[in-house]
Backbone and ligand atoms as CSV (ligand in chain L), in Angstrom:
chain,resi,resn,atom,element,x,y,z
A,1,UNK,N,N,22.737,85.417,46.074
A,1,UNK,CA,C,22.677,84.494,44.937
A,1,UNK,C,C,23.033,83.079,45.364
A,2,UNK,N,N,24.071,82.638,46.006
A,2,UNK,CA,C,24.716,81.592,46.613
A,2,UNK,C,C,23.386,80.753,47.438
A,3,UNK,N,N,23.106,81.092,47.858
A,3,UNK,CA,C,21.862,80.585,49.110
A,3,UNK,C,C,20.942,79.841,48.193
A,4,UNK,N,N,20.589,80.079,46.754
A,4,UNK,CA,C,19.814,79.915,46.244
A,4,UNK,C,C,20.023,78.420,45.456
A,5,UNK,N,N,21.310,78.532,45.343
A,5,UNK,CA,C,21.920,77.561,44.522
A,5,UNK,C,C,21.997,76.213,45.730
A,6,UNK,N,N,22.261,76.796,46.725
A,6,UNK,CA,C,22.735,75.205,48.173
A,6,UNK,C,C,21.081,74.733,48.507
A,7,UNK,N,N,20.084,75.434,47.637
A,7,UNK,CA,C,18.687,74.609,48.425
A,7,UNK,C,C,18.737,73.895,47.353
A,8,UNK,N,N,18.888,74.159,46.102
A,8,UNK,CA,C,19.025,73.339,44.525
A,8,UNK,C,C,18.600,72.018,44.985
A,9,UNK,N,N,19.988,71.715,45.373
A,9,UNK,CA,C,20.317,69.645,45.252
A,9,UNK,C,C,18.869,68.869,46.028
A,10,UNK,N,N,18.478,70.008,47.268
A,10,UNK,CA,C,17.462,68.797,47.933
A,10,UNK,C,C,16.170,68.440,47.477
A,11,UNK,N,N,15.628,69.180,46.515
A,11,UNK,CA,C,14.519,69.290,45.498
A,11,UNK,C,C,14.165,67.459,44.913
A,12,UNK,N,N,15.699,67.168,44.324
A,12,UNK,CA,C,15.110,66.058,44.101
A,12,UNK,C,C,14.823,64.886,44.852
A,13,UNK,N,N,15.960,65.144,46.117
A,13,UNK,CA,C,15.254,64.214,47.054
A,13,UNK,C,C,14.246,64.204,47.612
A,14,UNK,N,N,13.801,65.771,47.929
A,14,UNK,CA,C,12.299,65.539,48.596
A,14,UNK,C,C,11.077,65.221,47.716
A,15,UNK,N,N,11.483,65.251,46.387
A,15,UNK,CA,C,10.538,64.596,45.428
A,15,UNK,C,C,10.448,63.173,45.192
A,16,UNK,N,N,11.931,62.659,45.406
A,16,UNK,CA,C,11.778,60.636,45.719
A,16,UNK,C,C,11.707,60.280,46.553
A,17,UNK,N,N,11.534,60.863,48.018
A,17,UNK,CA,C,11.219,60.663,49.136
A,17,UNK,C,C,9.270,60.929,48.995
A,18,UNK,N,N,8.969,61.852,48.430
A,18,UNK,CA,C,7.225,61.694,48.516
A,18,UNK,C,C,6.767,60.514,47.958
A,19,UNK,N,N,7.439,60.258,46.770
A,19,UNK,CA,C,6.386,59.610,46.113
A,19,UNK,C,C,7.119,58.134,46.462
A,20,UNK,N,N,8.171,57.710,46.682
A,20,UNK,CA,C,8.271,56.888,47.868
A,20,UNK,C,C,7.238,56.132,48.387
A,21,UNK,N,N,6.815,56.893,49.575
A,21,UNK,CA,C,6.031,57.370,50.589
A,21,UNK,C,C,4.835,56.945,49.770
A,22,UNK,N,N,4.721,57.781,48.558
A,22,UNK,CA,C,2.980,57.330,47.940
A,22,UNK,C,C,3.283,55.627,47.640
A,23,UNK,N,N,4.225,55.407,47.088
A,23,UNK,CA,C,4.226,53.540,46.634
A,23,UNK,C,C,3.900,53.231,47.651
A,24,UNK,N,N,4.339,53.334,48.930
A,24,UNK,CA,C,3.992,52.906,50.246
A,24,UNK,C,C,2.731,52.951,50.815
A,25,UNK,N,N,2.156,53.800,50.726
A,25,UNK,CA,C,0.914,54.050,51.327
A,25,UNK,C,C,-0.211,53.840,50.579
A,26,UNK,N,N,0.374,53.459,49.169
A,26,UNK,CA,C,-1.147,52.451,48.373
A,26,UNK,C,C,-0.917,51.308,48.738
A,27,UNK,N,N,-2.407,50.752,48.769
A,27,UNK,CA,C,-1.925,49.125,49.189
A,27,UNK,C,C,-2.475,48.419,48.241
A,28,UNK,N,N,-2.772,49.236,47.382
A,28,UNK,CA,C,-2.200,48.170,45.549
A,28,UNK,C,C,-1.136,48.535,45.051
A,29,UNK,N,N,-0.920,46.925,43.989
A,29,UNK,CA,C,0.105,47.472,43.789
A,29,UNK,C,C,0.494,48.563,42.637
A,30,UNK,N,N,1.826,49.013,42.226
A,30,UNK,CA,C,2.067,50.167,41.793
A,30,UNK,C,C,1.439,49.992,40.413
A,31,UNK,N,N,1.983,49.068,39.844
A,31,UNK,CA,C,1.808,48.156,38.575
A,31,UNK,C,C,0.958,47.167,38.260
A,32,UNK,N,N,0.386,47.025,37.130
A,32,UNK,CA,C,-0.997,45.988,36.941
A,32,UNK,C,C,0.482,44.731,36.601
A,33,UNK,N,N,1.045,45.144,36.283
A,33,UNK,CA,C,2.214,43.735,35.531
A,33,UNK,C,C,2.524,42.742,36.206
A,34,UNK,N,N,2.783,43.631,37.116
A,34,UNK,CA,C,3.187,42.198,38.490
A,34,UNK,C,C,1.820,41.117,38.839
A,35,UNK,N,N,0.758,41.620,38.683
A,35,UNK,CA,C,-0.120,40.799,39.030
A,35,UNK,C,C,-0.419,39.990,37.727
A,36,UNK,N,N,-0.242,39.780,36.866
A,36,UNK,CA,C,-0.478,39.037,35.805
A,36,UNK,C,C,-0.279,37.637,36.289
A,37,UNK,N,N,0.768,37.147,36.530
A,37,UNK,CA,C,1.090,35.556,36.634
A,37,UNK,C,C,0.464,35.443,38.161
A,38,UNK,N,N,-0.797,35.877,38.778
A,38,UNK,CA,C,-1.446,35.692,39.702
A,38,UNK,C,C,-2.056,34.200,39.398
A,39,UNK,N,N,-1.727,33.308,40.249
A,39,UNK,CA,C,-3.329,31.905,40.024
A,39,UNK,C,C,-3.246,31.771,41.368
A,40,UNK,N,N,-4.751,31.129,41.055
A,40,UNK,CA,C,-5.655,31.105,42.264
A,40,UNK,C,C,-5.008,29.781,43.168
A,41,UNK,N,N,-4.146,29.142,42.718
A,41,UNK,CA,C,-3.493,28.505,44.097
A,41,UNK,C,C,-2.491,28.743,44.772
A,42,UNK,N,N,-2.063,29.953,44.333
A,42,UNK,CA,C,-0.790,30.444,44.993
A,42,UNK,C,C,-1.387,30.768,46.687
A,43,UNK,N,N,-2.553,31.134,46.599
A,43,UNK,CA,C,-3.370,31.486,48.044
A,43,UNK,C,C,-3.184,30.617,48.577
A,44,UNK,N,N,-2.885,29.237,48.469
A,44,UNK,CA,C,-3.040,27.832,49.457
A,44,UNK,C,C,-1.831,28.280,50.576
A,45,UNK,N,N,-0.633,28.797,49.853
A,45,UNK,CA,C,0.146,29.348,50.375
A,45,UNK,C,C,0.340,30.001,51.646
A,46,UNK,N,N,-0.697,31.071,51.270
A,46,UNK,CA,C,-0.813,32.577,51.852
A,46,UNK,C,C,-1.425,32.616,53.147
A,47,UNK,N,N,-1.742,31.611,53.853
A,47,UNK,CA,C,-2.168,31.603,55.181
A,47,UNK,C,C,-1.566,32.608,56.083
A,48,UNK,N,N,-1.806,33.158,56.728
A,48,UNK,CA,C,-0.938,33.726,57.824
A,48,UNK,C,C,-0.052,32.864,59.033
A,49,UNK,N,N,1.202,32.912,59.082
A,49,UNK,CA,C,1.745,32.216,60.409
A,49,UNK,C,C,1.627,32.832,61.538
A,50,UNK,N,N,0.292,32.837,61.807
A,50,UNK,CA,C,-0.149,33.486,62.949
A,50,UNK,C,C,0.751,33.257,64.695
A,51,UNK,N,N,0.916,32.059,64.503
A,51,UNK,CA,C,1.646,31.663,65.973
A,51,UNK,C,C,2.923,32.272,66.007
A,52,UNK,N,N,3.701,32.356,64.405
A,52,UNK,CA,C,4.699,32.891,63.972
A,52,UNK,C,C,5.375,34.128,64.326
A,53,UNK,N,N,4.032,35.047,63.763
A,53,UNK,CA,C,4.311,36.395,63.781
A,53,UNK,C,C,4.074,37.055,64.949
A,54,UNK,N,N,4.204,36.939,65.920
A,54,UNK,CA,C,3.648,37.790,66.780
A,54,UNK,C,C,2.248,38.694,66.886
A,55,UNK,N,N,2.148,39.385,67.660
A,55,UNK,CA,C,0.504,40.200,68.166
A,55,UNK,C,C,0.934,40.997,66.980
A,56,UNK,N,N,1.726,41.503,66.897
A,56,UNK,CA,C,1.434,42.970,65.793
A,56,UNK,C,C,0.540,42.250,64.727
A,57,UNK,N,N,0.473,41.710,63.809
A,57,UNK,CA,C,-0.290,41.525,62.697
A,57,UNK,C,C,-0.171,42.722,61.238
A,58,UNK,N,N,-0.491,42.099,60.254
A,58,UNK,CA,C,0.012,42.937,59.387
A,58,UNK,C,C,-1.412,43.334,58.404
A,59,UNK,N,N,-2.212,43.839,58.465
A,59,UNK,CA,C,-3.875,43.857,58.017
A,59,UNK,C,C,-3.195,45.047,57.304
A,60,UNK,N,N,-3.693,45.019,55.890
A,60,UNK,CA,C,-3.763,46.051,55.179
A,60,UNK,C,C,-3.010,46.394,54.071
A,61,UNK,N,N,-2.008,47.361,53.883
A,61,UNK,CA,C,-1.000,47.823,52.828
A,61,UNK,C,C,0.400,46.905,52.982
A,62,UNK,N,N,0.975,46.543,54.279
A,62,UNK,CA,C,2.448,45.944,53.598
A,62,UNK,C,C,2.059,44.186,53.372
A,63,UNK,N,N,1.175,43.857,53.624
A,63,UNK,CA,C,0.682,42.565,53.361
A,63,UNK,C,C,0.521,42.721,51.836
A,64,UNK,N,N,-0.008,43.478,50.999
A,64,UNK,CA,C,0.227,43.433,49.651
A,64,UNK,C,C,1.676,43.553,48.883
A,65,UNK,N,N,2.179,44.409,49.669
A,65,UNK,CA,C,3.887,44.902,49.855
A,65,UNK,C,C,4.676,43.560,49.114
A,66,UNK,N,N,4.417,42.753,50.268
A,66,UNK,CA,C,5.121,41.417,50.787
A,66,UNK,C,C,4.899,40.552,49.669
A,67,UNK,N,N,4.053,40.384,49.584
A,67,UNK,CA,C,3.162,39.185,48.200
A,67,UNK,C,C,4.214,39.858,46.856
A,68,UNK,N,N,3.756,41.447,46.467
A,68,UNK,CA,C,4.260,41.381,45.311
A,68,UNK,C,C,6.303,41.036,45.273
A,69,UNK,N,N,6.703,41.348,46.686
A,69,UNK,CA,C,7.703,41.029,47.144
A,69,UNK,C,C,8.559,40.104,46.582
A,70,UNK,N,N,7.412,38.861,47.099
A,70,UNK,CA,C,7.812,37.834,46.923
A,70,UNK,C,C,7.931,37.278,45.788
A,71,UNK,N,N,6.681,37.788,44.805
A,71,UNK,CA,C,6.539,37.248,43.358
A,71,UNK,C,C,7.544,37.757,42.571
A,72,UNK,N,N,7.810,39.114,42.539
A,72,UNK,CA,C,8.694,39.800,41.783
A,72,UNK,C,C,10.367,39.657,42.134
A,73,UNK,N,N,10.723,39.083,43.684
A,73,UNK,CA,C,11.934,38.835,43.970
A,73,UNK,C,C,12.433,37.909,44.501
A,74,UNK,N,N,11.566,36.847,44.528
A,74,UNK,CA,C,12.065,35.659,45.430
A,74,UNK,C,C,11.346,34.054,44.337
A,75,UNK,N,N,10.810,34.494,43.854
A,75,UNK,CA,C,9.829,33.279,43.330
A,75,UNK,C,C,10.723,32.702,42.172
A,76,UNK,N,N,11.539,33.551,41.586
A,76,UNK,CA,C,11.966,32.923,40.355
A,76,UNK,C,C,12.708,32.013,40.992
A,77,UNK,N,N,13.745,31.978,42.176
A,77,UNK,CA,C,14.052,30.888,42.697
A,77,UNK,C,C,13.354,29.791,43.051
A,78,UNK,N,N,12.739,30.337,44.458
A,78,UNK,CA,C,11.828,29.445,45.238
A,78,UNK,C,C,10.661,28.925,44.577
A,79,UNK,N,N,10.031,29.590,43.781
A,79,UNK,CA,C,8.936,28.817,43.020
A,79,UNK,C,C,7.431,29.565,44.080
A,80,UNK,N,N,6.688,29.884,43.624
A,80,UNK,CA,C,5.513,30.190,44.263
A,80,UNK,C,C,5.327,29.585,45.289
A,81,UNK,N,N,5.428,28.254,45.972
A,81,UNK,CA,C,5.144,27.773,47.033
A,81,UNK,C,C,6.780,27.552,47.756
A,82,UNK,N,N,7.751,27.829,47.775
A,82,UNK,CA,C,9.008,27.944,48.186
A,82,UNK,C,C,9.747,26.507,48.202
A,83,UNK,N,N,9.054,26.129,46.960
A,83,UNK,CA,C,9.941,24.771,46.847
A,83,UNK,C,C,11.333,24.723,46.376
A,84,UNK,N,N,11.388,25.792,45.804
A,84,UNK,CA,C,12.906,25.538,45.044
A,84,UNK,C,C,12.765,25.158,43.450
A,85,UNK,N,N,11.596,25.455,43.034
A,85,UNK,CA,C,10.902,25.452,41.549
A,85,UNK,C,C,10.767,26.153,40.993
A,86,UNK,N,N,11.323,27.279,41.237
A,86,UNK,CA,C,11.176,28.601,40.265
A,86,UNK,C,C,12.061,28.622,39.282
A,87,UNK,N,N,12.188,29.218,38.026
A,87,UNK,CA,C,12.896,28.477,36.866
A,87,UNK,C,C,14.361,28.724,37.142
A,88,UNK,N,N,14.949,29.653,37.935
A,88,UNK,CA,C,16.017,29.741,38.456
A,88,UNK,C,C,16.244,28.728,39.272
A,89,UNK,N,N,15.397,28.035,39.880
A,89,UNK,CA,C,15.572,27.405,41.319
A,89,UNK,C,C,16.851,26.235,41.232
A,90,UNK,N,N,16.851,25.394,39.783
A,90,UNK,CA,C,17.417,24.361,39.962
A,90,UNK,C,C,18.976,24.731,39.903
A,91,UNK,N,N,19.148,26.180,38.842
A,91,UNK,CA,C,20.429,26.600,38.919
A,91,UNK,C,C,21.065,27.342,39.869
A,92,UNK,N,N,20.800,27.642,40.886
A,92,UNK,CA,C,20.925,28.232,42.426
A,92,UNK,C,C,20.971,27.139,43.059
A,93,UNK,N,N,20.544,26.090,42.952
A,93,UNK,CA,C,20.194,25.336,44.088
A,93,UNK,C,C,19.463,25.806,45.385
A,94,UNK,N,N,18.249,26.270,45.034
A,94,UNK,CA,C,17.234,27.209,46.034
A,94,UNK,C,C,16.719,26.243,46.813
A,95,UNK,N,N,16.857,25.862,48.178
A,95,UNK,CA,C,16.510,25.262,48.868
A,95,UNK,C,C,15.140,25.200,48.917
A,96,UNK,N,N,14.382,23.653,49.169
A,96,UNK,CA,C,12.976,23.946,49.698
A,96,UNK,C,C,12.582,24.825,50.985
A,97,UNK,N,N,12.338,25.692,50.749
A,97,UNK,CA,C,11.654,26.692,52.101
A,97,UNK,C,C,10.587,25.892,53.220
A,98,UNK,N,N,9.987,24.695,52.531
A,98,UNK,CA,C,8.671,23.935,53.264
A,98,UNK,C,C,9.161,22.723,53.996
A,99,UNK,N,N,10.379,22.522,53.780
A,99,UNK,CA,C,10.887,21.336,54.372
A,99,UNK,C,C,10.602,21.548,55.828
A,100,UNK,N,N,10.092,20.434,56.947
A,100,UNK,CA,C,9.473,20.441,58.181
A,100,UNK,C,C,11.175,20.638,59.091
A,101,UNK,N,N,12.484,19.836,58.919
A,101,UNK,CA,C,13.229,19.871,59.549
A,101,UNK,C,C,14.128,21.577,59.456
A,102,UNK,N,N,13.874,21.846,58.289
A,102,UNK,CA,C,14.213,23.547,58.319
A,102,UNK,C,C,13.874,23.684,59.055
A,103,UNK,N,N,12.757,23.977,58.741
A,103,UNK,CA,C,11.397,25.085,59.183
A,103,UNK,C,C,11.966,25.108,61.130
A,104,UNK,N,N,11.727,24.010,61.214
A,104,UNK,CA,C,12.018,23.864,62.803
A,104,UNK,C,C,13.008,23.990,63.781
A,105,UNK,N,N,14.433,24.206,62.837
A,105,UNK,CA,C,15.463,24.439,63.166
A,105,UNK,C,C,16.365,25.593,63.091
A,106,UNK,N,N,15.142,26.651,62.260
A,106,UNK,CA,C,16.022,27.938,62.259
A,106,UNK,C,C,14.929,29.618,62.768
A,107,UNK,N,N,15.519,30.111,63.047
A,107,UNK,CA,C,14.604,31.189,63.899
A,107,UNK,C,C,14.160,32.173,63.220
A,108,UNK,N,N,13.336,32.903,63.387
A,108,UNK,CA,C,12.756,34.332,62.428
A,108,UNK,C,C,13.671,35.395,61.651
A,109,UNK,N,N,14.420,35.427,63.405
A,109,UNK,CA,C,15.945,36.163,63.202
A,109,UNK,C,C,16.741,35.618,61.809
A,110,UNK,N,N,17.500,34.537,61.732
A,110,UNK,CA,C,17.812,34.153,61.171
A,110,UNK,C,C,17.353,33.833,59.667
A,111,UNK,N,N,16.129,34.007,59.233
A,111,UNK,CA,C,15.275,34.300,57.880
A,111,UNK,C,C,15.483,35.711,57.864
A,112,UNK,N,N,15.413,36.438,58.575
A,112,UNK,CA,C,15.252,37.691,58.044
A,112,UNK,C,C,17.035,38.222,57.903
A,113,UNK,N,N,17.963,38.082,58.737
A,113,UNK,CA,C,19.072,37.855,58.485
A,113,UNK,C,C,19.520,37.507,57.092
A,114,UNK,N,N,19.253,35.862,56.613
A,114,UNK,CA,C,19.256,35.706,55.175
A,114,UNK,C,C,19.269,36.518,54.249
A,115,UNK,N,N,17.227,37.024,54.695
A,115,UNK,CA,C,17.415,37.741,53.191
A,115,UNK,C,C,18.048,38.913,53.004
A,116,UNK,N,N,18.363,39.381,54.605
A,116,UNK,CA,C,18.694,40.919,54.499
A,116,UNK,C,C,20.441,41.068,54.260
A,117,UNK,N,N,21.042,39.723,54.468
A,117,UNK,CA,C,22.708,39.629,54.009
A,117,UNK,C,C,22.872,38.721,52.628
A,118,UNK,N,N,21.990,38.146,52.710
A,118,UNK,CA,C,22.228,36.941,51.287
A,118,UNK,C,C,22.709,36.007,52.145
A,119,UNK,N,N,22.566,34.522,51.168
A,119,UNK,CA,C,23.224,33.514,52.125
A,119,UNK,C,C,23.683,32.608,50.702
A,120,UNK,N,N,24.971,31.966,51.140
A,120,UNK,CA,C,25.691,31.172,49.334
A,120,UNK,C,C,25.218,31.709,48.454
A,121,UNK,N,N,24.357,31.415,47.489
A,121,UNK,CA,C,24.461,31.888,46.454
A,121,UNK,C,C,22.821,32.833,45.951
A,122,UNK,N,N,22.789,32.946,47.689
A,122,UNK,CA,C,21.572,33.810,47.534
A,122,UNK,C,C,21.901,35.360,47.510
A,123,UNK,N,N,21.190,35.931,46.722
A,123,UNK,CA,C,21.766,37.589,46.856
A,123,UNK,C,C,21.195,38.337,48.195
A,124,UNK,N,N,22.059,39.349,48.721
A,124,UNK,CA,C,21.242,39.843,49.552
A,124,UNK,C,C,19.959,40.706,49.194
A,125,UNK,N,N,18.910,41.337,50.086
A,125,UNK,CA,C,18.009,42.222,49.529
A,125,UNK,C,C,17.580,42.994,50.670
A,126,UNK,N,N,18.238,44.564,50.045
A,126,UNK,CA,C,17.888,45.760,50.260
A,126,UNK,C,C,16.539,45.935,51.115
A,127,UNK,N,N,15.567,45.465,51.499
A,127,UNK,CA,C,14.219,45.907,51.676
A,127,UNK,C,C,13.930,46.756,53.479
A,128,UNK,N,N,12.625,47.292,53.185
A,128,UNK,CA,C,12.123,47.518,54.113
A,128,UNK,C,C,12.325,46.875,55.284
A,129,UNK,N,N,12.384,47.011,56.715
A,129,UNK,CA,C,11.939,46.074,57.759
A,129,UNK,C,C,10.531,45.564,57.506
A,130,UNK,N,N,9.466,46.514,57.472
A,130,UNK,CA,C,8.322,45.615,57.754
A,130,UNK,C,C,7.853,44.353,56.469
A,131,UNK,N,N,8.503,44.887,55.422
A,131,UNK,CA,C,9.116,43.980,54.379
A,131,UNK,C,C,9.391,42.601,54.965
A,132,UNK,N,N,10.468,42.441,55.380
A,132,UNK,CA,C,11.510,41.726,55.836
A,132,UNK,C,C,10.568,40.710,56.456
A,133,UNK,N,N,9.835,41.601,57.897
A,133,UNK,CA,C,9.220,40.769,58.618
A,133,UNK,C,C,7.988,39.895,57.722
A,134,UNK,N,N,7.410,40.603,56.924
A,134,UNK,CA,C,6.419,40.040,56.462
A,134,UNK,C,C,6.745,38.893,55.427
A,135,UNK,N,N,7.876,38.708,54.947
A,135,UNK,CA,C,8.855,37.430,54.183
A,135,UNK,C,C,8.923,36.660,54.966
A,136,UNK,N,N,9.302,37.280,56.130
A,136,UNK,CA,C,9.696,35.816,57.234
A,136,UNK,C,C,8.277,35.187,57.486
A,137,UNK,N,N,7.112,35.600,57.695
A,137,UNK,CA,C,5.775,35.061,57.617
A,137,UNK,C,C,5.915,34.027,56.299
A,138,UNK,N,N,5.833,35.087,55.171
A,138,UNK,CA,C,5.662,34.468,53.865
A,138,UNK,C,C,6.247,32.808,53.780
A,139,UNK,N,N,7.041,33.404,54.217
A,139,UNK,CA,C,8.419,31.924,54.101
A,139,UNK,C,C,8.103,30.911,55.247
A,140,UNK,N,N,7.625,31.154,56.685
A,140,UNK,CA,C,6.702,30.301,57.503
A,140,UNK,C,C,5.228,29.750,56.993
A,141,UNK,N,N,4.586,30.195,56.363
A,141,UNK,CA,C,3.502,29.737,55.640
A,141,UNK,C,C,3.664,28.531,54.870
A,142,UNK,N,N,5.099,28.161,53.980
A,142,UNK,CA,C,5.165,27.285,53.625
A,142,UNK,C,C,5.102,25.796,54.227
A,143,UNK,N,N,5.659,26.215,55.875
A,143,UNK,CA,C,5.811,25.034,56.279
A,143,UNK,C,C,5.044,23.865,55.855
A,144,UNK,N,N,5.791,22.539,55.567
A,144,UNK,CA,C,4.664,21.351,55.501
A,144,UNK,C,C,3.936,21.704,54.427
A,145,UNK,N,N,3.905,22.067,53.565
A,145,UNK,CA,C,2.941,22.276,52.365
A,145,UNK,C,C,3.919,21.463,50.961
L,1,LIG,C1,C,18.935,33.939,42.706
L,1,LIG,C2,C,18.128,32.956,43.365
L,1,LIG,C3,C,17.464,33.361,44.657
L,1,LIG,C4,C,16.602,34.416,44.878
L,1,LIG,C5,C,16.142,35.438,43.871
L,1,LIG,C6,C,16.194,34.313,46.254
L,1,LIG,N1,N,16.799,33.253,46.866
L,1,LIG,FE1,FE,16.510,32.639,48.752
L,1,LIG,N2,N,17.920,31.206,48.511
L,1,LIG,C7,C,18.580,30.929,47.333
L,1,LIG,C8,C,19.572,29.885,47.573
L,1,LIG,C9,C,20.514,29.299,46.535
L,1,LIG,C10,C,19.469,29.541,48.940
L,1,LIG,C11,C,20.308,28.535,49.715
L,1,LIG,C12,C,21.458,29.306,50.336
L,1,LIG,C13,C,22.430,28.423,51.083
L,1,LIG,O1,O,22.021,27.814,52.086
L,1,LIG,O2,O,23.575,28.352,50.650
L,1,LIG,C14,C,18.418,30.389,49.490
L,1,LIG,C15,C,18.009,30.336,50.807
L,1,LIG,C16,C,16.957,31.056,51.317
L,1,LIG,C17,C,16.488,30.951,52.665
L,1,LIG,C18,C,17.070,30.063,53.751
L,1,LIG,C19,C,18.120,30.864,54.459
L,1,LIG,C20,C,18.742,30.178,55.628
L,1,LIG,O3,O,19.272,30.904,56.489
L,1,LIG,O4,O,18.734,28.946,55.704
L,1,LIG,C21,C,15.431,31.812,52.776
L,1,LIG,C22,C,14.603,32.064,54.018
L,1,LIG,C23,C,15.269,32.463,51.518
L,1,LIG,N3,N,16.207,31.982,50.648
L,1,LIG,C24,C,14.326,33.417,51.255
L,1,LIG,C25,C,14.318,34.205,50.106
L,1,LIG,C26,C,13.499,35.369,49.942
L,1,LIG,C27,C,12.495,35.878,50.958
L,1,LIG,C28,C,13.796,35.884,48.724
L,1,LIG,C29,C,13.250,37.142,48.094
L,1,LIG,C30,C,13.420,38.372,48.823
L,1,LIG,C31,C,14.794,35.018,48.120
L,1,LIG,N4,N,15.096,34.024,48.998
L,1,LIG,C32,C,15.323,35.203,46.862
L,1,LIG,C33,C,18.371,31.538,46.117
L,1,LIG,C34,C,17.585,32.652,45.915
């Protein structure tokens, strides 16, 4: 009888671990909602920092990942183009992300660091690595814009 009861508990993890796994492996997103406040110049943005990122490249599912990422967890600060215009932005004091003397003075490491500890009065965030990496793109794209 006992034996039966100690497999119990893992049931539900291996059930939020699949479907997990399924959010992950669509590369739309989960939700039509998030895409609503989509406009067509947020793309000016979205270039790839190709010199940035290294050979790996990110073609496919976490490149959508990243975008809704950004919209749903970073934008209310930063503002769609990482100015520091997002309606939160002015009460955070969200730094411009596009500023050229940043941009040039701090390393990948160190963005992804940020978001992954928080920095002043930035919160930290939980995410994925390939997440992570693909923010630090996100957030190089701005440069100079
Ligand atoms: C609640 C508002 C808020 C949110 C949400 C937010 N940030 Fe920030 N962010 C800030 C503030 C404020 C700073 C300036 C921190 C400082 O230098 O004291 C900052 C700084 C940064 C920096 C510069 C860090 C450094 O080391 O100089 C990066 C990069 C950044 N944010 C990226 C992101 C990303 C990516 C997200 C989403 C995952 C995000 N932020 C979400 C408020 C926010």
């Amino acid at each position: 009888m006992r034996p039966i009861h100690r497999f119990f508990p893992v049931l539900p993890i291996v059930i939020g671990v699949s479907s997990a796994a399924l959010a992950l492996a669509c590369d739309r997103a989960p939700s039509a909602d998030g895409l609503k406040d989509w406009a067509p110049t947020d793309h000016d943005g979205e270039k790839k920092a190709s010199s940035n990122q290294g050979p790996k490249g990110d073609a496919g599912g976490p490149a959508a990942l990243v975008e809704l990422t950004w919209r749903n967890q970073c934008q209310s600060c930063h503002g769609p183009g990482g100015h520091g215009d997002g309606p939160q932005g002015p009460m955070f004091k969200a730094q411009d992300l596009s500023r050229d003397d940043w941009q040039a003075g701090i390393k990948d490491e160190q963005i992804a660091a940020s978001i992954q500890n928080g920095k002043g009065r930035m919160p930290k965030f939980e995410l994925p690595d390939e997440i992570v990496k693909g923010l630090v793109g996100r957030v190089r794209s701005f440069r100079g814009k």
